[in-house]
C-alpha positions in Angstrom: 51.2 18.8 34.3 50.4 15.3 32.5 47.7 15.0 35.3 46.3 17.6 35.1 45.7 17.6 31.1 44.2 14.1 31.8 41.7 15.0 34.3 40.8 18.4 32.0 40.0 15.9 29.2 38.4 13.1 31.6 36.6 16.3 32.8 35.2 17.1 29.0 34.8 13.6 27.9 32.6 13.7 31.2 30.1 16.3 30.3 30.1 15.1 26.7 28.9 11.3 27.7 26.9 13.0 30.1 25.1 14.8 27.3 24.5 12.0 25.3 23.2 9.9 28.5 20.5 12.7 29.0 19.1 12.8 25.5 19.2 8.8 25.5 17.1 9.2 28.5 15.0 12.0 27.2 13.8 9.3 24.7 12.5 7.2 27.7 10.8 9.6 29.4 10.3 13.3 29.2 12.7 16.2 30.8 11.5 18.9 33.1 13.7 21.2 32.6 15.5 23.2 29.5 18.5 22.4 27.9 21.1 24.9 29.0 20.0 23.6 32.7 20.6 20.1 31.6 24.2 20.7 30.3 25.0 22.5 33.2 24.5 19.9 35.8 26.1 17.6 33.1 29.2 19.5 33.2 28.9 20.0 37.1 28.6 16.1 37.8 31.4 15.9 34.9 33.8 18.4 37.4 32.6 16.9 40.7 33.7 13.3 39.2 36.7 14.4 38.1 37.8 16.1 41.5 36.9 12.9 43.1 39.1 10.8 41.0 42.2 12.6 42.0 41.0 12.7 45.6 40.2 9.5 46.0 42.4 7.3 43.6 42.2 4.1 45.9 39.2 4.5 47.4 36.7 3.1 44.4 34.0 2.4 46.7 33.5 6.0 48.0 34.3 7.4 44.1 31.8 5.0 42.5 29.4 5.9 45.5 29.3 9.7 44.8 29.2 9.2 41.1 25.9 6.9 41.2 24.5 9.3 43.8 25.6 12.5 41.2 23.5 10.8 38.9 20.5 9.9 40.5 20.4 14.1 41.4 20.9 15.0 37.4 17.9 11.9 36.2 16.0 13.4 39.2 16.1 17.2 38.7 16.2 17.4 34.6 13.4 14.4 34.1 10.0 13.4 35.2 8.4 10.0 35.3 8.4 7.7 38.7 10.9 7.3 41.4 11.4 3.5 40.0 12.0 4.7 36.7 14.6 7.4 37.4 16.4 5.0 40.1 16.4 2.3 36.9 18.0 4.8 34.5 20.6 6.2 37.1 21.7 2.6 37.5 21.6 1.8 34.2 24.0 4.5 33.3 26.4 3.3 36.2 25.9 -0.5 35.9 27.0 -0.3 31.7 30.1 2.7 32.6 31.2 0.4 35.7 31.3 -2.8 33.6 33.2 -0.9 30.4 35.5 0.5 33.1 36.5 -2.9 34.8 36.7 -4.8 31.6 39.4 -1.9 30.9 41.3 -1.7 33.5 42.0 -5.6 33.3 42.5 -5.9 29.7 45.2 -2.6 30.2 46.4 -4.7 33.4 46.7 -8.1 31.9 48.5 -7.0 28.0 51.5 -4.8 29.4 51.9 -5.4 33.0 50.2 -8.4 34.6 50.4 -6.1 37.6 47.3 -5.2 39.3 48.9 -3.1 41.9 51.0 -1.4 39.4 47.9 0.4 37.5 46.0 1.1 40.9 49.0 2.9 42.1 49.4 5.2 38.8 47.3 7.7 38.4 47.7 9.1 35.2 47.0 5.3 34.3 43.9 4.9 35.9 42.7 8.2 34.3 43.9 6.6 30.8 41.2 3.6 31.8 38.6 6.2 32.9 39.1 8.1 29.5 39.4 5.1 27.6 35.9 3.8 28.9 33.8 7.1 29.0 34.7 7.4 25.3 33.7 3.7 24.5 30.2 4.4 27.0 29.8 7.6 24.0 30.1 5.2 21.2 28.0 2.8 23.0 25.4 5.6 23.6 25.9 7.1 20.3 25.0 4.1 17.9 21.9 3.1 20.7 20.7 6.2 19.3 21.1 5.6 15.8 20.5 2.2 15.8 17.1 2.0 18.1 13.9 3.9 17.3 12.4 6.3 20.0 9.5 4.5 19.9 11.0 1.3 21.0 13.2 3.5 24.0 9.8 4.8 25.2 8.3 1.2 26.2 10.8 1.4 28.6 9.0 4.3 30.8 5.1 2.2 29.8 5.6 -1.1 30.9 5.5 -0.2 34.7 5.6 -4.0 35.6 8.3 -4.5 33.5 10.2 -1.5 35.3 10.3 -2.7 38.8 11.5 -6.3 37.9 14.5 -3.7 35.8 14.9 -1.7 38.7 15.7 -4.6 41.3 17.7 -6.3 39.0 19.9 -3.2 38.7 19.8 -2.8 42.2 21.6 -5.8 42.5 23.8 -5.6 40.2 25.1 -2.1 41.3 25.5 -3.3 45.0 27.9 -6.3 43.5 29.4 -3.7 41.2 30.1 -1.6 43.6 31.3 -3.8 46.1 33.4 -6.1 43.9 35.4 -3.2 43.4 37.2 -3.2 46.6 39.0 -6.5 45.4 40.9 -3.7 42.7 42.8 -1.8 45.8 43.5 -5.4 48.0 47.3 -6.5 46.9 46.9 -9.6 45.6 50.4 -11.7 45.5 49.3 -15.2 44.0 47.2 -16.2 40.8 47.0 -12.8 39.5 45.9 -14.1 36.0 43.4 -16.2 37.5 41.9 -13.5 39.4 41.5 -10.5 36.8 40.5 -13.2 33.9 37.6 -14.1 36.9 36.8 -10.2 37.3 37.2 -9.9 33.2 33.9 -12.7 33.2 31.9 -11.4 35.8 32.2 -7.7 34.3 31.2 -9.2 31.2 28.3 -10.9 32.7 27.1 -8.2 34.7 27.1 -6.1 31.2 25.4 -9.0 29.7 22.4 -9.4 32.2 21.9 -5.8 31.9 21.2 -5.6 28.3 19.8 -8.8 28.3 17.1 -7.1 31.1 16.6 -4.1 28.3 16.5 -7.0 25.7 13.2 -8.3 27.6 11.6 -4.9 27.8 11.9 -3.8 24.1 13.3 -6.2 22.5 10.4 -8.6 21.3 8.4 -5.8 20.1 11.5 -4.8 17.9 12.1 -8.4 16.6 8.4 -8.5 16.0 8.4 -5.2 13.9 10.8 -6.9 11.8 9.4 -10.2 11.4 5.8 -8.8 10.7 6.7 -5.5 8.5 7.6 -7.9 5.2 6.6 -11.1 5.9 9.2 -13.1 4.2 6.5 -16.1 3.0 4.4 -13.1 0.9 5.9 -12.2 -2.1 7.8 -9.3 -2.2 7.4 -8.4 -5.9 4.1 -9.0 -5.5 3.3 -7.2 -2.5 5.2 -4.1 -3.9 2.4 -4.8 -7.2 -0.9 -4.7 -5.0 0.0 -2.0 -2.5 1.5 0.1 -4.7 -2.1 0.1 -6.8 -4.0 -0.4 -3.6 -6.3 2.0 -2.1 -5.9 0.9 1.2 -3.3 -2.1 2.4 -3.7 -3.5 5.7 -1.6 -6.4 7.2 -2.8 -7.7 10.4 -1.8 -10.5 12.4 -4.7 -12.4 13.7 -3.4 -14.2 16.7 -2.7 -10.9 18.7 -5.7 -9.1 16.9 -3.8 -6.3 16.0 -2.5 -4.0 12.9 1.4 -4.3 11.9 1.0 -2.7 8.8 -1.4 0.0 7.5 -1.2 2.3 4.5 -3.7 4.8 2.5 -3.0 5.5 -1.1 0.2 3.9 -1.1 1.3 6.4 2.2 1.9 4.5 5.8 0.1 5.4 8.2 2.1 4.8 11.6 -0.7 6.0 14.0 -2.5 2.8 13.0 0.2 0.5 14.0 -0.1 -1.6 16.9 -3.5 -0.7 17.6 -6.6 -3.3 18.6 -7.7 -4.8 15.1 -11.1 -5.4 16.0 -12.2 -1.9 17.9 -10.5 -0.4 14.2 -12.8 -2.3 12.2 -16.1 -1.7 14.1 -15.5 2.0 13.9 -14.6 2.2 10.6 -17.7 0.0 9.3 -19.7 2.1 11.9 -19.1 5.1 9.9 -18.1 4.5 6.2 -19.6 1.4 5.2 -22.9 1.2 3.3 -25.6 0.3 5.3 -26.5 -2.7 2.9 -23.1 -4.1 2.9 -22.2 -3.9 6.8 -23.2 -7.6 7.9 -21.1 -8.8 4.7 -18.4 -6.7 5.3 -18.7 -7.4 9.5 -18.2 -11.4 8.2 -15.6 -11.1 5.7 -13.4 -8.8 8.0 -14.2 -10.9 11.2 -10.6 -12.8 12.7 -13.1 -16.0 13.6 -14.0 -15.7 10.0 -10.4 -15.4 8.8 -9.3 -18.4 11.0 -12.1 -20.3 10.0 -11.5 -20.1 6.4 -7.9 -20.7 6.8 -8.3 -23.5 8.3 -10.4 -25.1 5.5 -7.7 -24.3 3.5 -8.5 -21.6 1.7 -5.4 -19.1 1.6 -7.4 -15.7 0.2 -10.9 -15.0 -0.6 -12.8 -11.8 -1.8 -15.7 -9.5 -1.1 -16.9 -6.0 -2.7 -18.6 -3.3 -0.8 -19.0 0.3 -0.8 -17.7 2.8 1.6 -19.0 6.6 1.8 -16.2 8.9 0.4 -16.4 12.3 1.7 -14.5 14.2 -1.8 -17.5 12.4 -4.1 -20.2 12.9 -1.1 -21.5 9.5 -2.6 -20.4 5.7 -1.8 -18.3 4.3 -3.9 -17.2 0.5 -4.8 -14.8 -1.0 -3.6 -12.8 -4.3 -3.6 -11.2 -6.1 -0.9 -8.7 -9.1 -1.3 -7.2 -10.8 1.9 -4.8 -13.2 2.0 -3.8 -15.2 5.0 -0.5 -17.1 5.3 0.9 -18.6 8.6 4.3 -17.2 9.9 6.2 -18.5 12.8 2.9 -20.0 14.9 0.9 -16.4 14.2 -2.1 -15.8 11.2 -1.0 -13.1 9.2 -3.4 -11.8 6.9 -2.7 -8.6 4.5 -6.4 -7.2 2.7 -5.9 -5.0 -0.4 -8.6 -2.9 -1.1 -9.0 -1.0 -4.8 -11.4 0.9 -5.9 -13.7 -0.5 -8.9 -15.9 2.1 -9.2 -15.0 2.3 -13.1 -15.4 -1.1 -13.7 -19.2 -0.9 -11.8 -19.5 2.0 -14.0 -19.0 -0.1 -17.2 -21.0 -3.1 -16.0 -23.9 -1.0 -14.7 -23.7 -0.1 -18.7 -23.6 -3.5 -19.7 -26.4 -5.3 -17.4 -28.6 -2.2 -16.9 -31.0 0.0 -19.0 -30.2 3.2 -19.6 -33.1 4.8 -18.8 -34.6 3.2 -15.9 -31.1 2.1 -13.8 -32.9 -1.3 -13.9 -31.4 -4.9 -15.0 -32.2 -4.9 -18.8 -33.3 -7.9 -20.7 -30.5 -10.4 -20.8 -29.0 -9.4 -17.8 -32.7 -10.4 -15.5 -33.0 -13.4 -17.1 -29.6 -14.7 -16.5 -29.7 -13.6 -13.0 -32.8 -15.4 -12.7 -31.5 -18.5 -14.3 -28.7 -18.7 -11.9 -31.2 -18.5 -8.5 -33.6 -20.8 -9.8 -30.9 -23.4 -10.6 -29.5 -22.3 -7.5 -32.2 -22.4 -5.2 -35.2 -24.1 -7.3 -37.7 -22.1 -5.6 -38.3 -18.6 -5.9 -41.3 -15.7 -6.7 -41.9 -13.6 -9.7 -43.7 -10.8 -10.6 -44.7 -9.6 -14.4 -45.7 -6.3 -14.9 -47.3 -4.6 -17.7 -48.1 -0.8 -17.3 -51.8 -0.4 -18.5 -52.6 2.4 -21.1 -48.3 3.1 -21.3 -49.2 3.2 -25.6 -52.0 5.9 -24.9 -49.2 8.0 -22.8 -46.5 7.8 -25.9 -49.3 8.3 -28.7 -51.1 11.0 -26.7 -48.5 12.8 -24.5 -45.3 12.2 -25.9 -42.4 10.1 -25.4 -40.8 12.5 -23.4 -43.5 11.9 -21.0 -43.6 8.1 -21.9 -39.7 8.1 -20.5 -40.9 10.2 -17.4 -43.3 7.2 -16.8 -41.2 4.6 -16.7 -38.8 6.6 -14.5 -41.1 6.9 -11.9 -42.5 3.4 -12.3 -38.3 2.2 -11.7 -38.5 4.0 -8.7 -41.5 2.9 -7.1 -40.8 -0.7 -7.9 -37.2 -0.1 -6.0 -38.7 1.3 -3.2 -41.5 -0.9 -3.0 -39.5 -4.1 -3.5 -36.1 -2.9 -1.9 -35.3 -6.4 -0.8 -35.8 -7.8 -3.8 -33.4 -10.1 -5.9 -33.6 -9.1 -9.3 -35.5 -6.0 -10.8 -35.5 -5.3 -14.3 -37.3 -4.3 -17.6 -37.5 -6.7 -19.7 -39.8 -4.4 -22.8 -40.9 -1.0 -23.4 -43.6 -0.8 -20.2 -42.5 -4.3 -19.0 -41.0 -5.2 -16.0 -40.3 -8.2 -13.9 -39.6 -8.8 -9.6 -37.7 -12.1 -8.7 -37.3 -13.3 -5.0 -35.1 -16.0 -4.6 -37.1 -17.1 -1.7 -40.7 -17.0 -1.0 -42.0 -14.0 0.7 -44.9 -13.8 3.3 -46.7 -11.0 2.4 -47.2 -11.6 -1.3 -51.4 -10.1 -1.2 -50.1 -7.0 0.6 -47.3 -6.5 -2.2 -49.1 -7.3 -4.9 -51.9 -4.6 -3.6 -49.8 -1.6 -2.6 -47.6 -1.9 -6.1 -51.1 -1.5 -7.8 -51.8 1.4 -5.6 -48.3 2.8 -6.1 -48.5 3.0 -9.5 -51.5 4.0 -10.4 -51.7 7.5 -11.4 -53.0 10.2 -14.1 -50.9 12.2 -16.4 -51.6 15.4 -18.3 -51.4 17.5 -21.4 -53.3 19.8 -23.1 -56.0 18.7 -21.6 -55.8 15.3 -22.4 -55.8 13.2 -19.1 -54.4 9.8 -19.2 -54.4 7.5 -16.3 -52.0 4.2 -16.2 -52.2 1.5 -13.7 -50.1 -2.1 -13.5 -51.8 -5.2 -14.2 -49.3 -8.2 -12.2 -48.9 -11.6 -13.2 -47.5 -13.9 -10.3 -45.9 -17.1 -10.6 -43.9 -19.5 -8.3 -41.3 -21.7 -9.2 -42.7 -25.4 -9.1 -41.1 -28.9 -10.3 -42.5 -28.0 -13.5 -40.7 -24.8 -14.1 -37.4 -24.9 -13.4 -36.4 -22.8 -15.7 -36.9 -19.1 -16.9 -38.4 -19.6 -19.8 -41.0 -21.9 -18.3 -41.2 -19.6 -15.1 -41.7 -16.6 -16.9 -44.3 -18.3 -19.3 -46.5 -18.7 -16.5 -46.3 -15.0 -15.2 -47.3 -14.0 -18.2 -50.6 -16.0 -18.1 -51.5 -14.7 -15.0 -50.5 -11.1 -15.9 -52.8 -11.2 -19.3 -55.8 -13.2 -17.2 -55.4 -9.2 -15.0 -55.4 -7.3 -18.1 -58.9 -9.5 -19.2 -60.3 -9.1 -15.5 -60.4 -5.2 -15.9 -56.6 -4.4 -15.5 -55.2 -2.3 -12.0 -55.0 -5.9 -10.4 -53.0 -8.9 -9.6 -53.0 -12.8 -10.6 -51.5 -15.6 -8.8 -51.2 -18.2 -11.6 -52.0 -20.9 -8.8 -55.2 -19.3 -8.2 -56.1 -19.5 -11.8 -57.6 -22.6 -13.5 -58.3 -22.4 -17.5 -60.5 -25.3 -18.5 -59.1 -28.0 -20.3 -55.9 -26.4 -20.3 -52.8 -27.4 -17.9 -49.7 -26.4 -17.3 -48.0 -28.5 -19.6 -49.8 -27.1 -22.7 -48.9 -23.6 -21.5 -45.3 -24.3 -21.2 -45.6 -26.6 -24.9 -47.1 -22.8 -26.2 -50.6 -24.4 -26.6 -52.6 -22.1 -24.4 -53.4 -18.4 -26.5 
C-alpha cells in the first residue's frame, strides 16, 4: 500500500516538474501546440515513468533510457525550433534530474546505511530518492524562472553555434550518465565509501559542466547587463540628478559600439538596448536633426571622436543642436552632455540631452532686436570682436538703407518697420553663410565673415539688387536702395572699432557716388588722407 502511495505521489510530483520543465523551455523557444496538450503528455510521461520504476527497479539503464527517450517525444511534439536545439533541451532536463538523483541516492546511502545494496534493493527507498530529487529539480526550475530574465533564456535558441558545441557536450555527458549508472546495481563488497564519495564527485561535476556550458551561453551577456546598467565609477546621485531632468539619456559603451542604456523623458526604452550604436545615430540624425547642425552633431556623436577626446584626457565635453519635434512642428534646441569614463577595459560614455529652448528664448531676447530677429548692437560687435581676435582676418559689410527717413516721414512707421523686415530677410537669405548679421541703427546694418569670401563683386551686386525696391501710399511713391561700405581686416585694424571705422568710409564714399552701390575701402584712395588719420577720427 506504502508503494503504491509512493509511486501515486512520484507520479504527481512527475507531471508537476514536468510542467514547470515545459514553460522553462517555452522561454527558449516557442511551443507548437496549446496548453491542455502540453499537460497531458506531461502527465502521460509522468505515468509511463512511474510504471517503469516499479518494473524495472534494478535495471537503471533501460529506466533512464525510456525516460530520456519520453522526453525527447514531449520537447519534440509541444515545441518548435531545430533538431539540435530540442535534442540539447531533452538532455538538459535529464543530465541536471540524473545528477540531483545520484547525488541523492549517495548522500541517503552514505548517512544511515553505508549500504549501497541495501537502498538498490528497497523500493519504497529508491522512490523516496526519486521523490526527493524531482522536488529539488522543481525548486531548481522554479527559482531559474524567477531569478533569470526570458530574455536571457531566449539566447539560448539564437546562438546556433553556441548550440551545437551545448548539444555535444550534453551528448556526452548523458552517455557517461547513463552508463555510469550500471555501477548502482553491481554489489560492491570493498571500499564502499570510497566508491560512492567518487560517484558523489563526478555527479557533482557532471552538474557543474552542465551549468557551467549554460553559463557560457548566457551568462556574459547577464554579467554584462549588470556591470553596464549603473556603472559603479559614475555617480549614482548624480546620475539619478541628470536623467531624471534629461530629455533623452543614453549610455553607450564604445568598445562594442552598442547601447546599454537608453531612456526618453525619464522612461526606458528596452527596444533600444543592445542594438548597433552607430546604425542608431545615422538614422536618427538622418531624420531629426537640423540640417545646419548634422556635420557637428555627426562629429560630436562619432565613437572615433569619443575615443579620441578621451584619450587627450578630456572626460566630458558639450555641443547644442536642434532636432525637429513633431508636437511643436518646429526644431527645437537642444543640449547634449557626454561623459566618458573607462570601466573594466571598455569606454563607457553616457550623453544627457535637455532641452534649452527657454533659455535660447531669453538669449535670442538679450543679443537680438526685436524687430528684425537680427544680432542687435552690442551683441554684433562683441561677436565681431571675438573672430577678429580669433582669426585676425575677416570681411565686413556696412549697410545704410537709402531714402529709409523719406519712408518713416512720408509713409509711416508702420511701413518703416515693414522695411526693415524685409531688408532682415533678404540679408539672411542672401548671406546665409554668414557669421554675424545684425543691426547696429535705425536702417543700419552690418555682415561679418570670419574668413574671406571669393565672390565678394557678385555679393555686393545682387544685395544692391535685392533690396532695391519702391514703396507706396497715397500716391506717394518712395523707392529705397542700399548703399555698402566694404572693409577687410588688415594689420591696422584689428579691432572693431577700427574695422568698422573703415566700412563706414567706404559706405559714405557710395552714398556720395550716387547711392544703390558698393565700396571696397581698398579700392578707395582720399588724397592726403591715410588710414591712420581715419582711424585717429581725422578724415570727415
Amino acid at each position: 500500500m506504502e508503494l503504491i502511495l509512493l509511486t501515486g505521489l512520484f507520479i504527481l510530483i512527475s507531471f508537476i516538474g514536468n510542467v514547470l520543465f515545459s514553460i522553462l523551455i517555452n522561454k527558449i523557444t516557442l511551443r507548437k501546440i496549446k496548453w491542455k496538450f502540453i499537460y497531458l503528455i506531461s502527465l502521460i510521461s509522468a505515468i509511463i515513468y512511474g510504471i517503469i520504476s516499479n518494473f524495472f527497479p534494478n535495471s537503471t539503464t533501460a529506466t533512464y533510457s525510456i525516460l530520456t527517450l519520453l522526453y525527447i517525444i514531449h520537447i519534440y511534439v509541444s515545441f518548435a525550433g531545430t533538431i539540435i536545439l530540442k535534442l540539447s533541451c531533452a538532455f538538459i532536463i535529464m543530465i541536471n534530474f540524473l545528477s540531483i538523483l545520484n547525488i541523492s541516492k549517495i548522500i541517503m546511502i552514505l548517512i544511515p546505511y553505508n549500504n549501497i545494496n541495501y537502498i538498490i534493493q528497497q523500493p519504497i527507498l529508491l522512490i523516496y530518492v526519486r521523490v526527493i530529487s524531482m522536488i529539488v529539480c522543481c525548486i531548481e526550475v522554479m527559482a531559474i524562472l524567477k531569478l533569470i530574465k526570458p530574455k536571457y533564456l531566449h539566447l539560448i535558441s539564437r546562438k546556433t553555434h553556441s548550440i551545437n558545441i551545448l548539444f555535444v557536450l550534453t551528448a556526452f555527458l548523458m552517455t557517461i550518465l547513463i552508463t555510469n549508472s550500471i555501477f548502482f546495481i553491481i554489489e560492491i563488497e570493498a571500499e564502499v565509501t570510497k566508491f560512492l564519495i567518487q560517484q558523489f564527485c563526478f555527479s557533482l561535476c557532471a552538474f557543474g559542466i552542465l551549468y557551467t556550458s549554460l553559463f557560457m551561453i548566457i551568462g556574459y551577456e547577464i554579467m554584462e547587463d549588470k556591470k553596464y546598467f549603473f556603472n559603479d565609477n559614475i555617480n549614482q546621485s548624480y546620475k539619478a540628478m541628470v536623467v531624471e531632468n534629461a530629455m533623452t539619456t543614453i549610455e553607450i559603451d564604445c568598445t562594442r559600439a552598442i547601447i546599454i542604456n537608453y531612456s526618453y523623458k525619464g522612461y526606458p526604452q528596452i527596444n533600444y538596448i543592445k542594438r548597433h550604436y552607430t546604425d542608431f545615430m545615422m538614422f536618427s540624425i538622418s531624420n531629426n536633426i537640423h540640417p545646419e547642425d548634422k556635420k557637428n552633431v555627426c562629429e560630436k556623436t562619432n565613437i572615433n571622436y569619443m575615443s579620441q577626446v578621451y584619450k587627450k584626457g578630456i572626460n566630458s565635453y558639450n555641443y547644442e543642436y536642434r532636432i525637429y519635434e513633431i508636437e511643436k512642428d518646429d526644431y527645437v534646441w537642444h543640449k547634449a552632455k557626454t561623459s566618458l569614463t573607462e570601466y573594466e577595459y571598455s569606454l563607457i560614455a553616457i550623453t544627457v540631452v535637455t532641452n534649452i529652448q527657454k533659455d535660447k528664448d531669453l538669449t535670442f531676447k538679450a543679443e537680438c532686436d526685436g524687430l528684425t530677429e537680427l544680432y542687435n548692437k552690442i551683441t554684433t560687435e562683441n561677436i565681431i570682436s571675438f573672430y577678429i581676435k580669433q582669426n585676425k582676418e575677416g570681411l565686413m559689410f556696412m549697410i545704410d538703407i537709402d531714402n529709409f527717413k523719406a519712408i518713416n516721414d512720408n509713409l509711416g512707421h508702420k511701413i518703416g518697420d515693414i522695411v526693415l523686415k524685409e531688408i532682415a530677410v533678404k540679408l539672411n537669405e542672401i548671406f546665409s553663410d554668414a557669421d554675424v548679421i545684425g543691426r547696429i541703427g535705425g536702417d543700419e546694418f552690418i555682415v561679418y565673415f570670419k574668413n574671406y569670401i571669393p565672390d565678394l563683386n557678385d555679393r555686393a551686386l545682387n544685395l544692391c539688387k535685392q533690396v532695391t525696391k519702391t514703396y507706396s501710399k497715397d500716391n506717394i511713391n518712395i523707392t529705397i536702395s542700399a548703399s555698402v561700405g566694404i572693409a577687410s581686416v588688415t594689420e591696422v585694424t584689428l579691432n572693431f572699432n577700427d574695422l568698422y571705422k573703415l566700412a563706414d568710409v567706404a559706405m559714405y564714399y557710395s552714398k556720395k557716388h550716387g547711392k544703390n552701390t558698393f565700396t571696397i575701402y581698398e579700392n578707395i584712395s582720399i588724397k592726403n588722407i591715410s588710414v591712420e588719420d581715419i582711424l585717429l577720427n581725422k578724415f570727415s
